[in-house]
C-alpha atoms as one frame of an Amber mdcrd trajectory, in Angstrom:
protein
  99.060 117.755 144.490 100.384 117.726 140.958  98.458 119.004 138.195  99.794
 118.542 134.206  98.866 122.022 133.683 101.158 123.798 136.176 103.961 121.339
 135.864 106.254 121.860 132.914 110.303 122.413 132.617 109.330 124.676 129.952
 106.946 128.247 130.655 103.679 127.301 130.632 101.186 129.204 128.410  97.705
 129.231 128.643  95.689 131.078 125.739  92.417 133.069 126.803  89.304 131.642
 125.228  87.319 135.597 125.683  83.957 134.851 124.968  81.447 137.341 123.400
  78.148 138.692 125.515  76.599 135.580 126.198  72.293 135.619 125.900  70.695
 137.843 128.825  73.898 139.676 128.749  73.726 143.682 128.472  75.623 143.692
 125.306  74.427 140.487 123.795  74.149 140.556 120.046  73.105 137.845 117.721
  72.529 134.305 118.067  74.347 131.923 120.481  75.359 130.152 117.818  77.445
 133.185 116.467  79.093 133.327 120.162  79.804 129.461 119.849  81.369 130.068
 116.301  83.871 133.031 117.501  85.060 131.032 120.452  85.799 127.966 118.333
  87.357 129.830 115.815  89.499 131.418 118.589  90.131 128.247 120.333  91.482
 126.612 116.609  93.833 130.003 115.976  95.351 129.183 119.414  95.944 125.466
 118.535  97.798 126.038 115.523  99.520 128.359 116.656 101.201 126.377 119.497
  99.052 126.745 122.491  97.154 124.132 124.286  95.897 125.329 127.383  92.769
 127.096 126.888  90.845 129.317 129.239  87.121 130.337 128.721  86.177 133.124
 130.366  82.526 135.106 129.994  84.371 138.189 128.979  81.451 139.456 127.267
  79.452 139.496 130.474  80.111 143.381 131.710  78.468 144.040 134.227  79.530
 141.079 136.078  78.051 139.516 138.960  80.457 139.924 142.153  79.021 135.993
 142.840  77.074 133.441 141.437  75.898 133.979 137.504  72.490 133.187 136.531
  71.534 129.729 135.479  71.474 130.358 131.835  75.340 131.831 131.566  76.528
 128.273 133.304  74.589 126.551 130.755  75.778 128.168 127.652  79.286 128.422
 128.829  78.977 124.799 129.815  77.629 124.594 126.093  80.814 126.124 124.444
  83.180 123.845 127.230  81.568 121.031 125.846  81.855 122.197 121.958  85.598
 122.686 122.692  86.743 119.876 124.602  84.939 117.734 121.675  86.272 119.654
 118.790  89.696 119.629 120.110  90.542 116.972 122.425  94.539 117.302 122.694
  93.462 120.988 124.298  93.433 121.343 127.792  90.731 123.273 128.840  90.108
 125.660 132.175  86.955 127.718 132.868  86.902 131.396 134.776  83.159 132.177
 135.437  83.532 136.250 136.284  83.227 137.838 138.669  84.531 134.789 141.035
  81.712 132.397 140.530  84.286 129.560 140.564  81.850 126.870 142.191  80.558
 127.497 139.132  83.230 126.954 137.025  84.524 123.887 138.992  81.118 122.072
 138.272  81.498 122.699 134.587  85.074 121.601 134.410  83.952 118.555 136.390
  81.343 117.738 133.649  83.688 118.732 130.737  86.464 117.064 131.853  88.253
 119.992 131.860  91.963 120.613 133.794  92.006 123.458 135.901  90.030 126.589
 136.694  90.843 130.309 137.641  89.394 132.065 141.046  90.194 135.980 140.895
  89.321 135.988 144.997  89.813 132.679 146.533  90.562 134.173 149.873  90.368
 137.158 151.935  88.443 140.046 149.934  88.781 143.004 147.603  87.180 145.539
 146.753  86.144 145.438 142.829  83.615 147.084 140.395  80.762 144.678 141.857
  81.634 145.675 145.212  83.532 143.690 148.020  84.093 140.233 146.250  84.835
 137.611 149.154  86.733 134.345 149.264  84.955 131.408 148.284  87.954 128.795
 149.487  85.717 127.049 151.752  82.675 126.391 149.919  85.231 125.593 146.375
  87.039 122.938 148.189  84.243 121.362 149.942  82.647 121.091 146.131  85.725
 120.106 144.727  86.050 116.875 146.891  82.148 115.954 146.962  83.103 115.941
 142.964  85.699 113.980 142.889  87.377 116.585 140.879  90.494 116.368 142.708
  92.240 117.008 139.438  90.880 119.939 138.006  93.846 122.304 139.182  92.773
 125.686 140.980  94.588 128.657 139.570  94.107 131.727 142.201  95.096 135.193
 141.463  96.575 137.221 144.655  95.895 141.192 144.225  93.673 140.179 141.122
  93.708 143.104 138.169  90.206 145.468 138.717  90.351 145.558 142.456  92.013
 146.817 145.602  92.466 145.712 148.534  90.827 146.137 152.276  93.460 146.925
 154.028  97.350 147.309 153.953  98.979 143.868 154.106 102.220 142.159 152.970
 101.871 140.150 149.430 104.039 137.243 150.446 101.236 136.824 153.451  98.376
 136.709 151.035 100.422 134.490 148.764 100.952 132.096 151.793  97.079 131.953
 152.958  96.329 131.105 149.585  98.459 128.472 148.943  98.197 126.877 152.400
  94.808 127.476 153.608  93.304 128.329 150.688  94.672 125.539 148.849  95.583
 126.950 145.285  97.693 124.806 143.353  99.014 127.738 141.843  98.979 131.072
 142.317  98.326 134.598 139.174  99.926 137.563 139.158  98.522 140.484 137.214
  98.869 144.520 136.477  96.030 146.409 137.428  93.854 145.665 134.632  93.565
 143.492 131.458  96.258 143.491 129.186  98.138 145.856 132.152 101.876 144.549
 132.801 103.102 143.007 135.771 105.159 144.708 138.546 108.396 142.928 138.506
 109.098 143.812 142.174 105.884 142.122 143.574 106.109 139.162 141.070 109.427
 138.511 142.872 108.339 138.959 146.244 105.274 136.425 145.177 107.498 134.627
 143.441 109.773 134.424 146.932 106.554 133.639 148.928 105.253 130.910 146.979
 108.103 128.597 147.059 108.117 125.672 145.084 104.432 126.359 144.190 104.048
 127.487 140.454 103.202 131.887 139.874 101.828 132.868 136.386 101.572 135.960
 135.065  98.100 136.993 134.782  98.592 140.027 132.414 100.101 142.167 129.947
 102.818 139.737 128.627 104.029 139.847 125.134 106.257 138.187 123.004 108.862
 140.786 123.867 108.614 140.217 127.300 107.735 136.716 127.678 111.908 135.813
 127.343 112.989 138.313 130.564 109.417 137.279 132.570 110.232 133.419 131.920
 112.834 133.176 134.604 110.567 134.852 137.338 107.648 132.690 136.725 106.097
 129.427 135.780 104.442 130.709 132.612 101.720 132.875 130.969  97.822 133.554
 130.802  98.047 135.222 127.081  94.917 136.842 126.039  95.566 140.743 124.546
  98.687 140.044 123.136  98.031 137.427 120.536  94.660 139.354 119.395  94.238
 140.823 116.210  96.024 145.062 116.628  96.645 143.570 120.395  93.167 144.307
 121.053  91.453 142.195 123.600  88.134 142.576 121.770  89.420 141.446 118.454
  89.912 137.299 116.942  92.989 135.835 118.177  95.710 136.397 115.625  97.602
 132.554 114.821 101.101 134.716 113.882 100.768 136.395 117.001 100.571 133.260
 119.121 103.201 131.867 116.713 105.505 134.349 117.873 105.116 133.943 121.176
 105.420 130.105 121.656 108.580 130.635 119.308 110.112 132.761 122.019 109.119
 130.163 124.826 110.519 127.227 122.588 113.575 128.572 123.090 113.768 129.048
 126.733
């Protein structure tokens, strides 16, 4: 299957769209409205500043549920999809719904229109902050063709950030299961937490494993990295690194994501 998101001669970036606590949240503050407005404003910094592949992701939603979210978060984050996709429709938009509630985040992708999601367990298990997350391959695939959203492209990360695994086993196994039975169209690779850098080493050996199947990095690339990284991998999830102070709880910063899609235009 071939998906315009992971297909490019050039790396691929995709900008991270971190939204604030959402309502019935821990940490909410504020209006909805207020969350809709920083997410937009995030989502037009990214734009002009080169990137077009935008991910929302209920960042603000700590604790997060191991599985499926409450009723209410799908509906406002289908809310913000929706704001997004209308405001800026040359974006191409993704959805993670955290912990790894990606039935959830298919469905709203389906009724955006939106191009691919992210699954931080789509097979096997780990072990997390919520617990032991499990794969959800079976039931996301099954949804994914009663949809008819054979196009919205399924990002999976293998040893995702904020977890460990089970039990010892060889990357370039887990990368296979999740390509082939699992049925990723494209596998993430991350450091152990957000904004953490990749290990080179087991990018390669994923890198190695996955064939002719794209790997993006998941984490901690910058724009002094992004030049070495781009001829490991297929491209970039960017989210600390083009913040304000490259923090991950500050706006996105346009000269930051101007310097990084300078780098890339080179490559």
């Amino acid at each position: 299957m071939s998906h315009p998101v992971v297909d490019s001669r050039r790396p691929i970036l995709i900008g991270m769209l971190h939204v604030p606590p959402l309502p019935g949240s821990p940490c909410a503050s504020g209006s909805f409205s207020e969350v809709l407005d920083h997410v937009v404003r995030d989502a037009e910094s990214l734009l002009k500043g080169g990137i077009v592949n935008l991910m929302i992701e209920n960042f603000g939603d700590t604790p997060f549920f191991p599985g499926v979210v409450p009723a209410h978060t799908v509906a406002h984050l289908t809310a913000i999809a929706a704001e997004v996709s209308s405001r800026f429709p040359n974006a191409k938009l993704g959805l993670n719904v955290l912990r790894n509630d990606g039935c959830s985040a298919l469905s709203i992708a389906a009724a955006t229109k939106a191009s691919f999601i992210r699954v931080n367990v789509l097979c096997g298990a780990r072990v997390t902050d919520q617990g032991i997350v499990q794969g959800i391959a079976h039931d996301l695939l099954r949804l994914r063709k009663t949809l008819s959203a054979e196009h919205v492209a399924i990002l999976a990360d293998v040893d995702v950030k904020h977890s460990a695994s089970l039990a010892e086993r060889l990357l370039a196994d887990d990368v296979e299961d999740t390509l082939k039975r699992g049925h990723a169209d494209a596998i993430i690779i991350s450091g152990n937490a957000t904004g953490a850098a990749v290990d080179v080493c087991q990018l390669e050996e994923a890198v190695a494993a996955a064939g002719s199947a794209p790997v993006l990095i998941g984490s901690g690339a910058t724009a002094e990295t992004v030049a070495a990284l781009a001829g490991l991998a297929s491209g970039f999830i960017i989210g600390t690194a083009v913040k304000r102070d490259g923090d991950v709880y500050q706006p996105v910063d346009p000269e930051r994501v101007r310097e990084i899609v300078s780098v890339c235009q080179w490559l």
